[in-house]
C-alpha positions in Angstrom: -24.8 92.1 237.5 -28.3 92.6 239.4 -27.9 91.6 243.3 -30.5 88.5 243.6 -33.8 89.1 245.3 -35.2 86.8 247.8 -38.9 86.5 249.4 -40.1 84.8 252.7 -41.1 81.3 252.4 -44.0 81.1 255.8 -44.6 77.0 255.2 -40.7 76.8 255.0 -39.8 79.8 257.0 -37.1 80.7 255.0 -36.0 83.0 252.4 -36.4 81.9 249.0 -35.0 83.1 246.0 -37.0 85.2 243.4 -35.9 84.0 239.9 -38.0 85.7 237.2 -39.1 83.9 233.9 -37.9 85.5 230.4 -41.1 86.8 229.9 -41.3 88.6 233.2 -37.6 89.9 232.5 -38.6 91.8 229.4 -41.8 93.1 230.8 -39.6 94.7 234.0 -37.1 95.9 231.4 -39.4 97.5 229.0 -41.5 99.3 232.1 -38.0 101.0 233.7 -37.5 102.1 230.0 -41.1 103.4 229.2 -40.8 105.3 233.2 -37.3 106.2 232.3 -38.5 107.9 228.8 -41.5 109.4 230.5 -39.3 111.3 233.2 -36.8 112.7 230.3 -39.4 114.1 228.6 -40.9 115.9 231.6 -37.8 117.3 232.2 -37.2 118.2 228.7 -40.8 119.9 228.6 -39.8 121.9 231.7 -36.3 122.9 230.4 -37.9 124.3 227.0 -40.7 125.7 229.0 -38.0 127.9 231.4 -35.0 127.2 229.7 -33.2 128.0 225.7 -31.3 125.8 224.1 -28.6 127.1 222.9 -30.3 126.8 219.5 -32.6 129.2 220.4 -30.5 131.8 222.4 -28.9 132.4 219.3 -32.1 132.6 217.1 -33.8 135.1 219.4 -30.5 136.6 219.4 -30.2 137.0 215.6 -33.6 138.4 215.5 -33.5 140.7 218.1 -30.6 142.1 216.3 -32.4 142.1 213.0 -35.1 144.2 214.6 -32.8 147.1 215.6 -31.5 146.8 212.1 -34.6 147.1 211.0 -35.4 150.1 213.2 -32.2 151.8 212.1 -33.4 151.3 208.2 -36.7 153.0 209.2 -34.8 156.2 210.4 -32.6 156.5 208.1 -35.3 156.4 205.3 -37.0 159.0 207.0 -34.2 161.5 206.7 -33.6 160.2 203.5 -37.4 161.3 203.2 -36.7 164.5 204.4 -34.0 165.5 202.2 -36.1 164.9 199.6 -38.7 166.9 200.8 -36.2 169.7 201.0 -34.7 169.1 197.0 -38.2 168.8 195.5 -39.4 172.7 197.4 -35.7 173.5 195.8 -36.6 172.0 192.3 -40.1 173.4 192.3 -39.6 177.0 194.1 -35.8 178.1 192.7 -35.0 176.0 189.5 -38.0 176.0 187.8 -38.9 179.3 189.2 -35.7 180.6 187.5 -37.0 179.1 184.1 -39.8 180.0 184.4 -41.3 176.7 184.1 -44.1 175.2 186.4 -44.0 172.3 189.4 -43.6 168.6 189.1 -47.3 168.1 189.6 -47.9 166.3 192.8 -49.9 163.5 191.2 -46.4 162.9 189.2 -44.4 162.8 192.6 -46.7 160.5 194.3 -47.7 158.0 191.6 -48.7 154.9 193.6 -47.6 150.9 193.0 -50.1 149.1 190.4 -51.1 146.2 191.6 -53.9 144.8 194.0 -51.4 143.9 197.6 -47.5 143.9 196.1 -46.6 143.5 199.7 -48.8 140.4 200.5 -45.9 137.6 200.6 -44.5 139.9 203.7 -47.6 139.5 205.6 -46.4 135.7 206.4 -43.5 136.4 208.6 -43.7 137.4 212.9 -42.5 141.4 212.2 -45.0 141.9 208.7 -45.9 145.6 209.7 -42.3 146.9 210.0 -41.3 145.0 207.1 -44.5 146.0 204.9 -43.6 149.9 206.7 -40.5 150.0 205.5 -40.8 148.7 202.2 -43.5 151.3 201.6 -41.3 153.9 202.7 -38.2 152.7 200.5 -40.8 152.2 197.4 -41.9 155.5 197.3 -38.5 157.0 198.1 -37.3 155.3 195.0 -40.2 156.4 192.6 -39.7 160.0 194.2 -36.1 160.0 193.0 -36.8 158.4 189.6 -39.0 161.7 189.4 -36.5 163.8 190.7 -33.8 162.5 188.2 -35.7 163.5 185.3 -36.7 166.9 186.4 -33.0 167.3 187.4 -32.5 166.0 183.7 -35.0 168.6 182.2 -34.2 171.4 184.3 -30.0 170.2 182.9 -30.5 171.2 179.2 -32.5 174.4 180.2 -29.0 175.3 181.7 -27.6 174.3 179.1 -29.7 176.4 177.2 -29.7 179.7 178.9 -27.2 181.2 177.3 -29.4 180.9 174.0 -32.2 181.5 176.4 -30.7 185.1 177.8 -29.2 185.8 174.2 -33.0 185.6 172.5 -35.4 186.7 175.3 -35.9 191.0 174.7 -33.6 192.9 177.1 -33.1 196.2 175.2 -34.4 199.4 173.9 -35.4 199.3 170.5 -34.4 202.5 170.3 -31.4 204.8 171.3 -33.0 206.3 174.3 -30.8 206.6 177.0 -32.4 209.8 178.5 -35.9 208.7 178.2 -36.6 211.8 176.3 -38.3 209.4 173.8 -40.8 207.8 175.9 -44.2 209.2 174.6 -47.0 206.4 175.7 -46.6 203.8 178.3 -48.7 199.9 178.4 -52.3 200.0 179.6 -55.3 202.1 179.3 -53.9 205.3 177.7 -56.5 208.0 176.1 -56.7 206.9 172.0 -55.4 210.4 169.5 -58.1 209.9 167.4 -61.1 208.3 168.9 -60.5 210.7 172.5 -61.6 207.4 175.0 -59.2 205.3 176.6 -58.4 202.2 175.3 -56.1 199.4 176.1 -52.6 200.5 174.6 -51.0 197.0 173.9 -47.5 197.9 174.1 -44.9 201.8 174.6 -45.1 204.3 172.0 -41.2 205.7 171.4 -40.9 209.4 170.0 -38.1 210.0 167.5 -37.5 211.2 164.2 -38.4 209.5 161.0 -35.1 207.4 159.6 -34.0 206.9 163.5 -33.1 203.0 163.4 -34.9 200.5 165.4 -32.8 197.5 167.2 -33.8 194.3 167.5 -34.2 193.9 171.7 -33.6 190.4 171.6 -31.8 187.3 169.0 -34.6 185.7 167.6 -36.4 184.6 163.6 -38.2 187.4 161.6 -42.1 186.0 160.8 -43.5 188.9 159.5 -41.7 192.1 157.7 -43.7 194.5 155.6 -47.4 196.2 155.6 -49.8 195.5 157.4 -53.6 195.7 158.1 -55.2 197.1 161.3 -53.2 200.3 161.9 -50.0 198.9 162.3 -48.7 199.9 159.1 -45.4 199.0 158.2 -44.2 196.8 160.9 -41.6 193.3 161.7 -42.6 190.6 164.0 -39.9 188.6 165.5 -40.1 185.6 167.0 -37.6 184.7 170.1 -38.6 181.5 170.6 -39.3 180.3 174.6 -43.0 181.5 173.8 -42.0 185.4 173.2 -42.0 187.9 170.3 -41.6 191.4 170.0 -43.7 194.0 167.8 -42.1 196.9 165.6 -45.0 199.0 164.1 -45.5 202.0 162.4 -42.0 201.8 160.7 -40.7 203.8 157.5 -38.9 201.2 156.1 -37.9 197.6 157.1 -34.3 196.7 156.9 -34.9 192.4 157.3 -37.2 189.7 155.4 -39.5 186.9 156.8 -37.3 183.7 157.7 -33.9 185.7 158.2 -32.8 185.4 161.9 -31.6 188.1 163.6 -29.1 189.0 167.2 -30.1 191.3 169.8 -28.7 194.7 168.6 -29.0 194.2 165.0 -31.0 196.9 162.8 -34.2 196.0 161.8 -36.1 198.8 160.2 -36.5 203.1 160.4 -38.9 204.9 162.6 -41.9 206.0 160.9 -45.3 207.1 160.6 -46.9 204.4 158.4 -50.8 203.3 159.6 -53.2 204.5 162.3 -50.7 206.8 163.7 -50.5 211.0 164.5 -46.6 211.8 164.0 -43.3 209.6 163.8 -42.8 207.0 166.4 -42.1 203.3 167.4 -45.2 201.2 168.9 -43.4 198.4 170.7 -44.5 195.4 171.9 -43.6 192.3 173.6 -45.8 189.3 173.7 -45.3 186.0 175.9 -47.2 182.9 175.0 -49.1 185.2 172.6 -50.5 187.1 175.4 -48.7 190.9 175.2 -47.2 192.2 178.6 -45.3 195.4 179.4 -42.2 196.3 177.8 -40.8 198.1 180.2 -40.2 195.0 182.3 -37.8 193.8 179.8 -35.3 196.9 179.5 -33.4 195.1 182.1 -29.9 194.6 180.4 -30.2 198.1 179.2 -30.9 200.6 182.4 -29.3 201.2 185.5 -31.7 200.7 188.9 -32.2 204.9 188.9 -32.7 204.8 185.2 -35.6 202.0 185.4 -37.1 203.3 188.5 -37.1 206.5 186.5 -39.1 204.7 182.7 -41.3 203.0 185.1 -42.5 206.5 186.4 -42.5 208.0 183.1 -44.1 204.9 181.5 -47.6 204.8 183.7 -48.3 208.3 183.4 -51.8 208.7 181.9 -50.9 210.3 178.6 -52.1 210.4 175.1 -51.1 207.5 172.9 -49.4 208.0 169.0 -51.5 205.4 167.1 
């Protein structure tokens, strides 16, 4: 209970009592309460303004913490990055080197996100460059592995397929020649028997008596067997499939029909004379995507280092071709 409160009375000179009405009760009341309020909010303002709540503490907490999570993502999606870098030089300059097959082209690899802004709902939050960073960074690590995956797929069933792929490609002599004693006329400009200029000799001429058999130099599907026009005479096209085929001209005889498939090794046909040529030999060629290259690069499986060292020499000698 309030003390009383008394004021000086000069015409009585005393102290008289203070008694307040009902109305002047509430208004006291309700100004301590409005003064009360006022001075509880200034010191709220200036304990938010210099002060966390708890509340807060651990909100700036959690986000610092999300930040250096954050930060940690970024690096390791940069080695991640890396690391692909390294598999795709791998899959591009060993792999399909090996198979002879070409790159993933960049513009495969680095395929870009349809859409106008994919990442505009992260633009809304307090951190939207890190977050739009790394979600670039983990976007386009994902699309490069989806590319990776199938070129790892691809490049699968080629190994899967090299054994057919070693078995068919031309490794061999197409005839017995161990000594080289055989090889008459090697690939390239070589002076023509009959005209006497030098012309483009397409494949190797091989010396050897007529009836001498002639090997198939790789497993493949005959596609043409018999004569033919344009000086080749008798002669047997094989195809190996993986874009080569091999030539057999000038033959006596021919030993296999169109459509029957042969193996490396197998006998094809008789060495010859037959068409544009001056005395019994084997013209032999080998021809990659329709486009003929030297034969002697594909004697591998057959020579020793010293013997091949020793055809190349013998091979680009400028001699006198046999047809």
């Amino acid at each position: 209970m309030s003390k009383p409160k008394y004021s000086f009375n000069p015409e009585s000179l005393s102290y008289d009592q203070i008694k307040l009405s009902p109305r002047q009760k509430i208004f006291k009341f309700l100004r301590g309460a409005v003064l009360l309020l006022s001075v509880s909010f200034v010191f709220l303002l200036i304990l938010s303004l210099f002060f966390d709540t708890p509340g807060e503490k651990i909100q700036k907490r959690e986000n610092k913490q999300l930040l250096y999570q954050y930060e940690l993502l970024n690096q390791k999606v940069e080695k991640m990055e890396q690391s692909m870098d390294e598999i795709q030089q791998h899959d591009d300059n060993i792999y399909r080197l090996i198979f002879g097959i070409d790159p993933v082209s960049e513009n495969v690899r680095k395929a870009g996100v349809g859409g106008s802004n994919p990442y505009k709902e992260l633009e809304q939050y307090s951190k939207s460059e890190l977050l739009i960073e790394t979600s670039k960074k983990i976007d386009n690590l994902t699309r490069r592995m989806v590319v990776q995956t199938e070129s790892y797929d691809n490049i699968m069933k080629l190994v899967q397929d090299k054994e057919k792929f070693l078995a068919s490609i031309p490794a061999i002599s197409p005839i017995a020649d161990r000594n080289l004693k055989r090889f008459a006329s090697g690939y390239g400009y070589r002076i023509h028997p009959i005209y006497r200029t030098l012309k483009m000799h397409k494949g190797i001429d091989l010396t050897a008596p007529t009836g001498t058999k002639v090997y198939a130099t790789g497993g493949g599907k005959v596609i043409s067997a018999g004569y033919a026009t344009g000086g080749y005479g008798i002669k047997v096209i094989i195809d190996h499939g993986y874009g080569y085929k091999t030539l057999y001209a000038h033959l006596n005889k021919v030993n296999v029909k169109v459509g029957k498939r042969v193996a490396r090794g197998d006998v094809i046909g008789e060495v010859g004379s037959t068409g544009r040529s001056t005395a019994p030999h084997l013209h032999y060629e080998v021809r990659k995507n329709d486009q003929t290259e030297n034969p002697v690069n594909y004697y591998y499986t057959d020579l020793t280092p010293e013997e091949y060292e020793e055809m190349i020499n013998v091979s680009s000698q400028m001699t006198m071709s046999f047809d």
